[in-house]
C-alpha positions as CSV (number, residue, x, y, z in Angstrom):
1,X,14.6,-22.2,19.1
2,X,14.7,-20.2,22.2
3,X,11.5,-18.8,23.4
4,X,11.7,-15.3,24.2
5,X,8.0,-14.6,24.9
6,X,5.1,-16.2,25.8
7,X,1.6,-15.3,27.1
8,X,-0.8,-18.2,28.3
9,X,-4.6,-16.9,27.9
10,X,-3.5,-13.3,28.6
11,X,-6.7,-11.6,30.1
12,X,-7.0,-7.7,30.7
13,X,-10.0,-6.1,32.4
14,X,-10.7,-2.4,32.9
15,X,-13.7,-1.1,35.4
16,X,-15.4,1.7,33.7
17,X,-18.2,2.9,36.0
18,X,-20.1,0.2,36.3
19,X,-19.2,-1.7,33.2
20,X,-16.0,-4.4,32.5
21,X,-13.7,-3.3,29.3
22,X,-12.7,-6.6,28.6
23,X,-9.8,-5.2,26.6
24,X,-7.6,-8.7,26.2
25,X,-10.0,-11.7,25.7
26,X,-7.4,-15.4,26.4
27,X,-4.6,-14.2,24.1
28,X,-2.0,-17.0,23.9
29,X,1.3,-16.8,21.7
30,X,4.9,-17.3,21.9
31,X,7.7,-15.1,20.0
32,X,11.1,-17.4,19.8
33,X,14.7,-16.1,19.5
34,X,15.5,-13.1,16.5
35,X,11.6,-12.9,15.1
36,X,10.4,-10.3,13.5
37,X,6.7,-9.7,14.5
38,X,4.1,-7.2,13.6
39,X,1.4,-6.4,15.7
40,X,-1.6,-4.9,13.9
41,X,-4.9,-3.7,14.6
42,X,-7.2,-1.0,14.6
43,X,-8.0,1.4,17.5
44,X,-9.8,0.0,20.5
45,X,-8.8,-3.4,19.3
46,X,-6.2,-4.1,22.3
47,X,-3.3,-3.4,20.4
48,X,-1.6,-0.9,22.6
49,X,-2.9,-2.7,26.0
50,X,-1.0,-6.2,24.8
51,X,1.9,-4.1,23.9
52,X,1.6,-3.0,27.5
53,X,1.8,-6.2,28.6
54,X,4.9,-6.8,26.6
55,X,6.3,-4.2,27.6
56,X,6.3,-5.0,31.4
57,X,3.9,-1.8,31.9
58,X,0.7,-3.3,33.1
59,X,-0.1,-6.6,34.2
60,X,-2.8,-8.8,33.3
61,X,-5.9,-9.5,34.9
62,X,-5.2,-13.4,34.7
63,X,-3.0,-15.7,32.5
64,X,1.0,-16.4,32.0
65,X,3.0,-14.2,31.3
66,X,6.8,-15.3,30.9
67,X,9.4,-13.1,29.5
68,X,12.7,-14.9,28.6
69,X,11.8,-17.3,31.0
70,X,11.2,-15.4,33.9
71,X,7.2,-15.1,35.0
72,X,6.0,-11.7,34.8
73,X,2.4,-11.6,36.4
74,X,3.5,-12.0,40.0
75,X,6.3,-9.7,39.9
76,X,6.1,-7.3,42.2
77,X,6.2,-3.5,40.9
78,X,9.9,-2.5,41.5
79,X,11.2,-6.4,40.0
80,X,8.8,-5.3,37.1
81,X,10.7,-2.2,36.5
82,X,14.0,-3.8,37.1
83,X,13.6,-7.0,34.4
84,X,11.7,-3.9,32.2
85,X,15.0,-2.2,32.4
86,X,16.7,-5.1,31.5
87,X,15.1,-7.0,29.5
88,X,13.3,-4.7,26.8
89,X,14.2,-2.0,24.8
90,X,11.7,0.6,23.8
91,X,11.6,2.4,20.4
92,X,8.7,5.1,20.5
93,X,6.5,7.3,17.9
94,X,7.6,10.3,19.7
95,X,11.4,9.1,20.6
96,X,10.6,10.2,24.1
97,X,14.2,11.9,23.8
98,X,15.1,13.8,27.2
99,X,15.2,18.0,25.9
100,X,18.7,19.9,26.1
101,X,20.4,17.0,26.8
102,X,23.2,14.9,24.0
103,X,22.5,11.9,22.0
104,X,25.3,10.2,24.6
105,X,23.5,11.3,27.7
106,X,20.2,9.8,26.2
107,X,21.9,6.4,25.5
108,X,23.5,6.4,28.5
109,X,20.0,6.4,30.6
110,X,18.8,3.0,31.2
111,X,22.5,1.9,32.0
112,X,22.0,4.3,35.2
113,X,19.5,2.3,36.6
114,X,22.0,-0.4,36.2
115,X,24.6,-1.0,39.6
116,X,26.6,-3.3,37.1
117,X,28.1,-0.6,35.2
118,X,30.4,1.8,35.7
119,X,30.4,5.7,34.9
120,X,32.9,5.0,32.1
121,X,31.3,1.5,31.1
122,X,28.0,3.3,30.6
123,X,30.2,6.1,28.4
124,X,31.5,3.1,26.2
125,X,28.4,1.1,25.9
126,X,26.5,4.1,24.9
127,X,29.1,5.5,22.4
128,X,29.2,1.9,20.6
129,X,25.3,1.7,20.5
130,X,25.4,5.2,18.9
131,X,27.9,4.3,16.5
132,X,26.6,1.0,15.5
133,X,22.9,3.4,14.4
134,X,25.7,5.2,12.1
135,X,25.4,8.6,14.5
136,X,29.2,8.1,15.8
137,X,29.6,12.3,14.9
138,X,26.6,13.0,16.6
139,X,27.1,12.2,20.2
140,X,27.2,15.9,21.4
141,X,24.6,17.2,19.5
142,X,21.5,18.2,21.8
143,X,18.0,16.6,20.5
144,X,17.0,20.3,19.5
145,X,19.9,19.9,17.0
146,X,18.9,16.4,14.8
147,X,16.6,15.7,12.5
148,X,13.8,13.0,13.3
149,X,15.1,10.1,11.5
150,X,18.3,11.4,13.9
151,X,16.1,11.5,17.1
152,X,15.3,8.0,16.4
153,X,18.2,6.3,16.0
154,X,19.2,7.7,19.4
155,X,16.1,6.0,20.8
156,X,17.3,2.8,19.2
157,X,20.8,3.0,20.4
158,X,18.8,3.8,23.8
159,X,17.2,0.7,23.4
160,X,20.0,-1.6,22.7
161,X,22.4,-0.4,24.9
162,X,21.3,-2.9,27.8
163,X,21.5,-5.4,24.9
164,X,18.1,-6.5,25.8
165,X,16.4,-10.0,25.1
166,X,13.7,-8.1,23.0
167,X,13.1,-4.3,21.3
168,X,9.5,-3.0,21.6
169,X,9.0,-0.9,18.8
170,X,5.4,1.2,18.7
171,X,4.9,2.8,15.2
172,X,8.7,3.7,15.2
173,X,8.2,5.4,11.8
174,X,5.0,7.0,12.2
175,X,6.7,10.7,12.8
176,X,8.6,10.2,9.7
177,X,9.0,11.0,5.8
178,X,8.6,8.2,3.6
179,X,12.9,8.3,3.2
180,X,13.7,8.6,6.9
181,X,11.2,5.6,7.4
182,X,12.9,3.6,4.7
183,X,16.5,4.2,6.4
184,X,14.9,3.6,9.9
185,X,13.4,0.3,8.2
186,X,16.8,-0.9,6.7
187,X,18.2,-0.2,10.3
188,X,15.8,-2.6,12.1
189,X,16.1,-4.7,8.9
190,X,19.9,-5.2,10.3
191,X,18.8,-5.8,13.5
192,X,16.8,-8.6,13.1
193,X,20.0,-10.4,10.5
194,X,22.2,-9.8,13.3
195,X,19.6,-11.6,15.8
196,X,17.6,-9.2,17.4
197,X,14.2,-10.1,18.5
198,X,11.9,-7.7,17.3
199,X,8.1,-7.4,17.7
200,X,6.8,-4.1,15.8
201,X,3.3,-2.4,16.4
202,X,2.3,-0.8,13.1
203,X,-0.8,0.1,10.9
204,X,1.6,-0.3,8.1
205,X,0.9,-2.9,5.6
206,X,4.3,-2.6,3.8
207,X,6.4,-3.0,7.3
208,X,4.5,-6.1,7.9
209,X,5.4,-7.4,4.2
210,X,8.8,-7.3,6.1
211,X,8.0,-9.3,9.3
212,X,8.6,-13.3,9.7
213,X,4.9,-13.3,11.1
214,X,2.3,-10.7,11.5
215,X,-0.6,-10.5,14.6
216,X,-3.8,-9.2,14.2
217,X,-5.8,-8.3,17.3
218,X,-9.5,-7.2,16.6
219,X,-11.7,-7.1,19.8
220,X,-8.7,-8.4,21.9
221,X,-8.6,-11.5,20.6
222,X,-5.4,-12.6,18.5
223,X,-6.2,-13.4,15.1
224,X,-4.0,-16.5,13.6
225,X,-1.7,-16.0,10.4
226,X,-3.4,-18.8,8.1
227,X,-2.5,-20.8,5.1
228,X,-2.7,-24.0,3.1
229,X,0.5,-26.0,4.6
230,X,1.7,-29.4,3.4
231,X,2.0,-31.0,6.7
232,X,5.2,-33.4,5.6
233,X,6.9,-30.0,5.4
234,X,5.9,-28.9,8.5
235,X,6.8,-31.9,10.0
236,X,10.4,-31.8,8.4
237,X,10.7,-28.2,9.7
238,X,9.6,-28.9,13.9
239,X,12.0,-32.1,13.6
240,X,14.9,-29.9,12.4
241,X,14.7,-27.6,16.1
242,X,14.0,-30.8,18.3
243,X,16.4,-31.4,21.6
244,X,19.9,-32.0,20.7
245,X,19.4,-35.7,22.7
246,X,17.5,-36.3,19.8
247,X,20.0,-38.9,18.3
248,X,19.3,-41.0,21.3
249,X,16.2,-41.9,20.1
250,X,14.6,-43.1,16.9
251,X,12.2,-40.7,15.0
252,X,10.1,-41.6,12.1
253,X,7.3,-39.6,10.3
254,X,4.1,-42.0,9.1
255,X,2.7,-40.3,6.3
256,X,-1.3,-42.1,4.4
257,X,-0.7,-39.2,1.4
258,X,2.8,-36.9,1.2
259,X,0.5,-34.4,0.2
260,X,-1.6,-33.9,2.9
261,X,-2.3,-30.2,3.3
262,X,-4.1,-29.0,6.4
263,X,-5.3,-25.1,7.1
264,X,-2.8,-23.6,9.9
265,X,-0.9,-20.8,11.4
266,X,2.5,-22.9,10.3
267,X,4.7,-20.9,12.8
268,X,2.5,-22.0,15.9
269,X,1.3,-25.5,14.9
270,X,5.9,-26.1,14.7
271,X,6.1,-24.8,17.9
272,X,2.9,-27.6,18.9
273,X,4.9,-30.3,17.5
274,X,8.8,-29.4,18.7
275,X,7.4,-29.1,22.3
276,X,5.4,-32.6,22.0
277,X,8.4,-34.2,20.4
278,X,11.1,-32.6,23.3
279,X,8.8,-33.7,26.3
280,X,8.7,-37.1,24.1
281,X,12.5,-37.4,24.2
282,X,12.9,-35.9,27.6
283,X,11.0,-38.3,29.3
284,X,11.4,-41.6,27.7
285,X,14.6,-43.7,28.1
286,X,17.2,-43.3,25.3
287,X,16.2,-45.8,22.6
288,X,12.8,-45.1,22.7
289,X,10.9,-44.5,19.5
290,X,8.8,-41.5,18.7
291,X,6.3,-41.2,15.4
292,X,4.9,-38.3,13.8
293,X,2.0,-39.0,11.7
294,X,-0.8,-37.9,10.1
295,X,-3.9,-38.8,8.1
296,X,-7.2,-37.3,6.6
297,X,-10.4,-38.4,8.5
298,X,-13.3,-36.5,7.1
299,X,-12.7,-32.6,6.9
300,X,-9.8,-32.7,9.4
301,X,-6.5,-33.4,9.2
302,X,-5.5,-35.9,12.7
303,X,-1.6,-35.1,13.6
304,X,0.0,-37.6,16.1
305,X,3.2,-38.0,18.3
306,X,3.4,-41.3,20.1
307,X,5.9,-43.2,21.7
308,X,7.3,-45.9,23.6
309,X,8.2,-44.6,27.1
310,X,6.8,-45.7,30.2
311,X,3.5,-43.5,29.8
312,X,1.4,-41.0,32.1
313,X,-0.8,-42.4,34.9
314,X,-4.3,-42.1,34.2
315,X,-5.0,-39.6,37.3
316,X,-2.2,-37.2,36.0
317,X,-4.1,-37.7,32.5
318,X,-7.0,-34.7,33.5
319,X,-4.3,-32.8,34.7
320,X,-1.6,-32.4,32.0
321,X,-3.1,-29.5,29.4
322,X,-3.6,-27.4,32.7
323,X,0.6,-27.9,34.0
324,X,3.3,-29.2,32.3
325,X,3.5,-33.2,31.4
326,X,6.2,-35.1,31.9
327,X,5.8,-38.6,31.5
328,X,7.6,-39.6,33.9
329,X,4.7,-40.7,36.3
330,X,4.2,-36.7,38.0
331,X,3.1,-33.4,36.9
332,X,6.1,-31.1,36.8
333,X,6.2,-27.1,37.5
334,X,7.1,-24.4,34.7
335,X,10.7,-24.4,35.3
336,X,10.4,-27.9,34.4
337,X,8.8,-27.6,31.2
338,X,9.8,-27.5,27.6
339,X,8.6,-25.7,24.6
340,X,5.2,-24.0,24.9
341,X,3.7,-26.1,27.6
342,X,0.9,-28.3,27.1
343,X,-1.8,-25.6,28.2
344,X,-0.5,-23.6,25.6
345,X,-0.3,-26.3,22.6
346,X,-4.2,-26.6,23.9
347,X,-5.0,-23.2,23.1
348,X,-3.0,-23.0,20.2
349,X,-5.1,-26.1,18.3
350,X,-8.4,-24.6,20.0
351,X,-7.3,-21.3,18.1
352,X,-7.4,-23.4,15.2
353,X,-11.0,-25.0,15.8
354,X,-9.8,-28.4,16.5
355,X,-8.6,-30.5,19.7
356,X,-5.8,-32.3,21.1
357,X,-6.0,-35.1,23.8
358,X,-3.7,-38.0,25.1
359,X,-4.4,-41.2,25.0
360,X,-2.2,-44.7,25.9
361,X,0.0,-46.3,23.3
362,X,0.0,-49.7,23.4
363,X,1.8,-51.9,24.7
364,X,2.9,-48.6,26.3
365,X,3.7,-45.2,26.0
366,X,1.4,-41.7,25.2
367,X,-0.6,-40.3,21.9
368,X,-1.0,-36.7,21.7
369,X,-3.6,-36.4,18.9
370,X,-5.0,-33.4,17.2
371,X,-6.6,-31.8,14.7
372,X,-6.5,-29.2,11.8
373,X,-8.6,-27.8,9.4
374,X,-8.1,-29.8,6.2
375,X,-6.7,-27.9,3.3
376,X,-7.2,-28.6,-0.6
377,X,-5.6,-26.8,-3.6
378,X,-7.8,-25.7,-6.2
379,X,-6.3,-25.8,-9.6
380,X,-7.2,-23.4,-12.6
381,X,-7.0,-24.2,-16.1
């Protein structure tokens, strides 16, 4: 799975007078390849100020920041505007529709801040975005002259036209009747089964019935999805997104009880394990063997991935949850990296209440340990 975002202990500050708004408190997450998330929250609860941040519109006060790959936080302001521009598209409450001028010309706006196009490239792409929202006979019309289920699929063909790597959408239904919300629903609904990577800010319980994972924030701090997960399960479904070298290598699962079930945000604590199984296969010679297992130890469920490979030195050993390990004897840089990065696994398990460490294997190779919340199933007569 591709990962599209991810923020590494996102931090945002404000200077009131003389008092800090701490308005992002270490947010850590990562949004892979044609999700569709909610983000929910109430007001004041740093809702709009991550979508901020997501949205390439502020920057944070500390942390990583990496959209599609490409670190944000150090950007300069005009190379924030330009990956901005194309990178994300914007779906807003209030359309944020230019007056007295077409659908076409609306459409057609971000393109012009792109050299790459042509006049009558930016006329085609536009026309095929409008089409593709089902408003192929209402190119000419002015935005006086639509309806607002109308204004906002312009503002989505807007925000697709630059065929971005993710669509930003803040309570895109909020100006609309329950119908026109439905339809405008059913159109992201398409979206997302073609692909798209969505993340959607809403106060709307029923949207986020429709999202592959919902967000909370409350006092800037993200608040994890949990549930009661068999961990064999979650262990067959990070295997089945591991490298494609994977066949060079011989992966087996070590299971006490098949029914071990542990307390977890199940999308994250995949991501944990594909990223600790990659760098496992990455760095180890082909042939190498690398076990998942897991076992109860008093209330906590204790995950490992070990191998066989030739190991990380013992002074790289402090080092590797604040970089990117690599096993192979040296701390490598982000470009380097696979997954979530080791920093982020870290906060990911801390998120969780439990820890994650390295240890040798023996006669040699690394353990990445850590733990979960054990779960149990209560059964009613």
């Amino acid at each position: 799975m591709k990962e599209v975002i991810r923020l590494d202990r996102i931090r945002r500050d404000f200077v009131v007078g003389d008092e800090v708004v701490h308005a992002l408190r270490g947010i850590s997450l990562t949004i892979t390849e044609g999700e569709f998330v909610t983000i929910m929250g109430t007001s004041g609860s740093g809702k709009s100020t991550l979508l901020n941040t997501l949205g390439c519109l502020d920057t944070p006060t500390s942390g990583e920041y990496y959209l599609d790959g490409i670190a944000v936080r150090s950007m300069d302001k005009n190379a924030r505007a330009t990956l901005r521009n194309r990178k994300i598209g914007f779906v807003f409450q209030n359309y944020n529709l230019l007056p007295k001028t077409t659908a076409l010309e609306n459409v057609e706006l971000p393109l012009m801040y792109n050299s790459t196009y042509s006049a009558a490239q930016r006329r085609e792409r536009a026309e095929q975005a409008l089409r593709n929202v089902g408003l192929g006979d209402r190119m000419l019309h002015k935005s006086n002259q639509m309806s607002g289920g109308q204004m906002q699929r312009v503002a989505i063909a807007r925000a697709l036209v630059n065929d971005p790597a993710v669509i930003l959408a803040d309570e895109a239904t909020g100006n609309l009747d329950t119908r026109t919300s439905f339809e405008i629903l059913v159109l992201f609904q398409r979206l997302h089964a073609e692909g798209r990577t969505i993340i959607f800010v809403t106060h709307n319980p029923e949207i986020a019935a429709m999202a592959d994972r919902v967000i909370r924030i409350e006092d800037g701090r993200m608040n994890l999805s949990i549930s009661t997960e068999l961990v064999s399960e979650v262990f067959e479904e990070a295997l089945r997104h591991t490298n494609r070298h994977s066949g060079q290598h011989t992966i087996t699962v070590q299971m006490d009880d098949d029914l071990l079930l542990a307390h977890m945000d199940a999308k994250l604590v995949v991501q944990v394990l594909i990223n600790l199984v990659d760098n496992a296969i990455k760095y180890t010679p082909a042939g190498s063997h690398i076990v998942l297992s897991a076992a109860a130890q008093g209330e906590s469920a204790v995950i490992r991935v070990s191998d066989d490979g030739p190991g990380i030195p013992d002074e790289a050993k402090e080092k590797v949850f604040e970089m990117f390990s690599t096993g192979e004897k040296r701390i490598s840089d982000s470009r380097r990296s696979l997954g979530l990065g080791l920093a982020l696994c870290r906060t990911i398990i801390a998120a969780h209440g439990g820890t994650i460490t390295l240890s040798d294997n023996t006669p040699h190779g690394c353990i990445f340990t850590f733990t979960l919340p054990l779960g149990e199933v209560s059964l009613h007569e």
